[in-house]
Each structure stands twice: as structure tokens, then as C-alpha cells.
C-alpha positions as CSV (number, residue, x, y, z in Angstrom):
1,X,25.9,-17.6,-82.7
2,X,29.8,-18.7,-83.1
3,X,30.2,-16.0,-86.0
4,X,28.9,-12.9,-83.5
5,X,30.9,-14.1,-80.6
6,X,34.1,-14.0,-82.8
7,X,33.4,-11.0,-84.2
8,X,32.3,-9.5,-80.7
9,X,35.8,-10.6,-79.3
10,X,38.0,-9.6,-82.5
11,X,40.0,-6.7,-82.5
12,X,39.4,-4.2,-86.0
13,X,42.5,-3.6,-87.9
14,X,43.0,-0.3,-89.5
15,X,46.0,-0.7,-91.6
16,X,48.9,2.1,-90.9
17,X,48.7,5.1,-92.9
18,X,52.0,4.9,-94.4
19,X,51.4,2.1,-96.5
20,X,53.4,-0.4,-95.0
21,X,50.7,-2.6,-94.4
22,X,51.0,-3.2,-90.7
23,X,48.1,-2.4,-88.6
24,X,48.1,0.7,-86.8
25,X,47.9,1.3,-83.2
26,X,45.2,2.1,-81.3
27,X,44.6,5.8,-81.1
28,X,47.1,6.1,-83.9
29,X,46.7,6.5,-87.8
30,X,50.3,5.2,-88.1
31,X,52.3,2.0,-86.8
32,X,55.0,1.3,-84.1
33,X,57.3,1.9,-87.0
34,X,56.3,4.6,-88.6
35,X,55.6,6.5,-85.1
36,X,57.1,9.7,-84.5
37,X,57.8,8.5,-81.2
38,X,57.0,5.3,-80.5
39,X,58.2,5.4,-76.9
40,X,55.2,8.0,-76.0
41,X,53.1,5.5,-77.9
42,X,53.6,2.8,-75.5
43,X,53.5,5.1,-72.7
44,X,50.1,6.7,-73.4
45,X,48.1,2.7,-74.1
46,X,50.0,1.8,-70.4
47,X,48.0,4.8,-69.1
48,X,45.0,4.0,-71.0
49,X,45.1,0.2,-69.4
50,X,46.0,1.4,-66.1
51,X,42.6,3.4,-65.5
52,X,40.5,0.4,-66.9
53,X,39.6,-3.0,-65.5
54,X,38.5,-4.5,-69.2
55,X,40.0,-3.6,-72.4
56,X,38.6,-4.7,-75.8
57,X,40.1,-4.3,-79.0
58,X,43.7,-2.9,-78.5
59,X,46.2,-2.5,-80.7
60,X,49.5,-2.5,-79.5
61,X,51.3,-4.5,-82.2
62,X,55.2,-3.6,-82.4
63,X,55.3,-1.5,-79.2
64,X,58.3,-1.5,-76.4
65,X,56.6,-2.3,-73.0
66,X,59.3,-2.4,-69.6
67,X,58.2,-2.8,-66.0
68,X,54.7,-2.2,-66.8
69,X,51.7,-3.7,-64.4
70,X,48.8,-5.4,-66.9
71,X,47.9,-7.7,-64.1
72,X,44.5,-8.0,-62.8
73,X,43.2,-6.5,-66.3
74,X,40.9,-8.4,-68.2
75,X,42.1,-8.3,-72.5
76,X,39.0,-9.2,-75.3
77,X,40.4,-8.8,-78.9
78,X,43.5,-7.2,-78.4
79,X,46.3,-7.6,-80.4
80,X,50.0,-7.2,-78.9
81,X,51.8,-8.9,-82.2
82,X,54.9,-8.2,-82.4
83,X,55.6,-6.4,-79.4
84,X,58.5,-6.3,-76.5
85,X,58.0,-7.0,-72.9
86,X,60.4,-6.7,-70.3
87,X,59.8,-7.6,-66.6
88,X,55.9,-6.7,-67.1
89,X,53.4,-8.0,-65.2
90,X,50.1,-9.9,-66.1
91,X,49.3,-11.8,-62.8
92,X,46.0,-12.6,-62.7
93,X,44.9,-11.1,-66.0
94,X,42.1,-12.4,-68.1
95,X,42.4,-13.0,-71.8
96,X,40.3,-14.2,-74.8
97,X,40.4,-13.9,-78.4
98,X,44.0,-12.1,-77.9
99,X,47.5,-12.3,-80.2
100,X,50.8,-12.0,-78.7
101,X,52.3,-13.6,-82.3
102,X,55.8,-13.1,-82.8
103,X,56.0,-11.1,-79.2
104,X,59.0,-10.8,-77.5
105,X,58.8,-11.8,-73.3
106,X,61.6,-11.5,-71.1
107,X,61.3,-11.9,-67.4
108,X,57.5,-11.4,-67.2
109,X,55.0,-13.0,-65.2
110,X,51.5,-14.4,-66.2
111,X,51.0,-16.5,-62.9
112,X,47.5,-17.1,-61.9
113,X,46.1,-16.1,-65.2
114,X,42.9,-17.4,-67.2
115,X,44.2,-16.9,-71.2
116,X,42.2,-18.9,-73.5
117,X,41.5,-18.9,-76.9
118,X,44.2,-16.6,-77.9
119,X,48.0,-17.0,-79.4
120,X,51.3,-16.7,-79.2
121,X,52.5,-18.4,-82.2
122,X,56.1,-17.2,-83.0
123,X,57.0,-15.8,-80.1
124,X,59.8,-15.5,-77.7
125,X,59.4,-16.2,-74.1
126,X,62.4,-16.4,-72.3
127,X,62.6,-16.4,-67.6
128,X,58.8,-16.0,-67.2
129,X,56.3,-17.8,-65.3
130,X,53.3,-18.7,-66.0
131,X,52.3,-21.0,-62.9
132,X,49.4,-21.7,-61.7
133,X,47.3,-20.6,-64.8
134,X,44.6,-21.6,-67.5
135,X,45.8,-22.2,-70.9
136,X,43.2,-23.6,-72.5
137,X,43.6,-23.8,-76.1
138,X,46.0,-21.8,-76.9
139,X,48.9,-21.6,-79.9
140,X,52.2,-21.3,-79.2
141,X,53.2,-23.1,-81.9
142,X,56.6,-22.0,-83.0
143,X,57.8,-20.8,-80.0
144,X,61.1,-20.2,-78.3
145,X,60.5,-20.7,-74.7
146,X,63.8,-20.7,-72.2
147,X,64.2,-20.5,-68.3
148,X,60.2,-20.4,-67.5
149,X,57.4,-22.1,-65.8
150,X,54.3,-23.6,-66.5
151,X,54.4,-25.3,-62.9
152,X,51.0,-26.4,-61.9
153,X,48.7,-24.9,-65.0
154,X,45.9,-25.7,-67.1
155,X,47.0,-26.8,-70.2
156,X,44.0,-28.4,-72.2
157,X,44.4,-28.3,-76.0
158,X,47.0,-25.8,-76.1
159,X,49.7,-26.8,-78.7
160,X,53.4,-26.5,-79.2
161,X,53.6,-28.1,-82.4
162,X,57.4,-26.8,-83.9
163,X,58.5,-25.1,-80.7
164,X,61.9,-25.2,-79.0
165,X,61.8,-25.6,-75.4
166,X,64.3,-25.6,-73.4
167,X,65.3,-25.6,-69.3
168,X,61.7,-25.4,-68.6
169,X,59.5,-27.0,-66.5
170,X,55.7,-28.7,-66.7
171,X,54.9,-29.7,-63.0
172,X,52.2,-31.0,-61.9
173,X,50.3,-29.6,-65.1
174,X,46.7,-31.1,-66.7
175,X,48.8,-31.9,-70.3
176,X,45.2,-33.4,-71.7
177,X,45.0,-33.1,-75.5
178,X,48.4,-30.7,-75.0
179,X,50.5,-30.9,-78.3
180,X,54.0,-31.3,-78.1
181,X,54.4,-32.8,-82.0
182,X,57.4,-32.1,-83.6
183,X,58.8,-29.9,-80.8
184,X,62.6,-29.4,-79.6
185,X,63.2,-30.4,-75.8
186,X,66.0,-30.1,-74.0
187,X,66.2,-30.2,-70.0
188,X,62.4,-30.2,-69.6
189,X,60.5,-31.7,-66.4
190,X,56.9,-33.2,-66.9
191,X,57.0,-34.6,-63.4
192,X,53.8,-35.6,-61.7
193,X,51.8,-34.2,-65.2
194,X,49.3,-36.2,-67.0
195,X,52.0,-36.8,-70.2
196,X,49.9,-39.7,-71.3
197,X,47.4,-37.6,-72.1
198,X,49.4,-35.7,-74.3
199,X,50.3,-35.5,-78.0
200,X,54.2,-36.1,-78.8
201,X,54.1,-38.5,-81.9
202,X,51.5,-38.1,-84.8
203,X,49.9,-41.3,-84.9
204,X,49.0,-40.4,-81.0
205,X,46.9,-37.3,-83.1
206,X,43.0,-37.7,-83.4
């Protein structure tokens, strides 16, 4: 039953026709790379999410995204690896199974959003906000976070493990099972959060 659900919620990768080895987006027999035009790319999956409520197994790895509205949209096995997002909006959005790896975020806002199960491992996130949400086991392990939020959010089992944080605050979050091991910390505020209930040294690990 575990195997179909995964395979259900996992995007298909259909490697770029190039030969570069990157997967191709959606729609596309070629990359964000090799693209002729990478900007029409972007604009054309924006349209295609804007006229849907649920979107399943997307590709948008690599692609430039800037003041675009994804909120309210519910994501299954989409990949958006490697992507940039600028002041883009996911408020509200529901997500499962999805891969923001090695994404770039700058001044967007997942506030009030129900991510779980899905990564974003090696990426970037610099002034967003994320308060108010559930992230419930999710990776961002590896990650650069700056100037955001994860004020009053959902936490559980989510880890951090080799990230860099910094002027960024946990409020009032549910840090149960949260990993923080090995992670850089400067100027962070866990006030009124459960930080006993987290992970920070490796013998707290079980």
C-alpha cells in the first residue's frame, strides 16, 4: 500500500532531450537550460496552474518564477528543483510528495500552508514567511534561510540538519522531533516554542 501511494504522488521524470541529463519540463522535451525561451516556459506552467485547483506531477525544475500567485493551489508530485522565486505567492497552498531542492526563494510567502512530506534540501530562502503553517516532515536540510518566519507553525519531524539560519524567527512553534543538528544559528528566536522537544545535539537523536 506504501509503494502505490508513493508512486501515485511521485512526479515522472523524462530526462531533457539534449542530453544533459536534467529532467525536462513539463510540456517540454527539453530543460530550463536548453529552452529556446525559457522565459515563455515559465509563463505558459503559471497559466497552466492558474486555471487549476490541483496540480500533479509538474515539472518546473530550473524555471524563473516573479510575482506569481500559486496560493490556494493544491501540488502532488511536483518537482520545482532548482527553480527561482521572487515575491510569489503560495498562501494557503497544499503540498505533498513535492521538491523545491536547491530552489531559490526571495520574498515569498507560504503563510497558512499544509506542506508535508516534501523537500527543500539545498535551498535558498531568504525574507519569506511561512507563519502559521504545517511542516510536517519536511527536509530542509542544507539550507540557507535569512530574514523569514516560521512564527507560529507546525513543525513535527521536519529537519535542518547542516543548515545556516540566520535573523530568523521560531515563535510560538510545535518544534517536536524538529532537527536542528549540526546547524548554523545566529540571531534566531525560539520564544514560547516547545525547544525541548527538539533535536540540537546527537546524543538527543533516537
Amino acid at each position: 500500500m506504501r509503494e502505490t501511494c508513493y508512486t501515485f504522488f511521485m512526479f515522472i521524470l523524462s530526462p531533457c532531450a539534449a542530453g544533459c541529463g536534467r529532467p525536462a519540463i513539463s510540456g517540454s522535451l527539453l530543460c530550463a537550460i536548453h529552452s529556446a525561451d525559457s522565459t515563455a516556459e515559465s509563463q505558459r506552467l503559471g497559466a497552466h496552474i492558474a486555471e487549476r485547483r490541483q496540480i500533479r506531477d509538474l515539472s518546473l525544475t530550473g524555471l524563473h518564477f516573479e510575482g506569481t500567485d500559486f496560493s490556494n493551489r493544491q501540488f502532488y508530485g511536483c518537482n520545482f528543483s532548482g527553480a527561482h522565486f521572487s515575491m510569489c505567492l503560495f498562501t494557503g497552498a497544499v503540498m505533498r510528495m513535492c521538491f523545491f531542492d536547491f530552489t531559490t526563494l526571495s520574498f515569498c510567502d507560504f503563510s497558512r500552508g499544509d506542506l508535508q512530506f516534501s523537500s527543500m534540501a539545498g535551498a535558498t530562502i531568504r525574507d519569506s514567511t511561512f507563519e502559521g503553517s504545517e511542516l510536517v516532515n519536511i527536509n530542509f536540510c542544507g539550507t540557507f534561510i535569512s530574514d523569514s518566519t516560521f512564527n507560529k507553525t507546525n513543525l513535527y519531524n521536519s529537519r535542518f540538519v547542516y543548515s545556516s539560519i540566520i535573523r530568523t524567527d521560531f515563535i510560538d512553534c510545535n518544534l517536536k522531533r524538529t532537527n536542528f543538528i549540526n546547524t548554523r544559528r545566529e540571531e534566531i528566536s525560539f520564544r514560547s516554542s516547545n525547544t525541548a522537544e527538539a533535536v540540537f545535539e546527537m546524543e538527543e537523536y533516537r
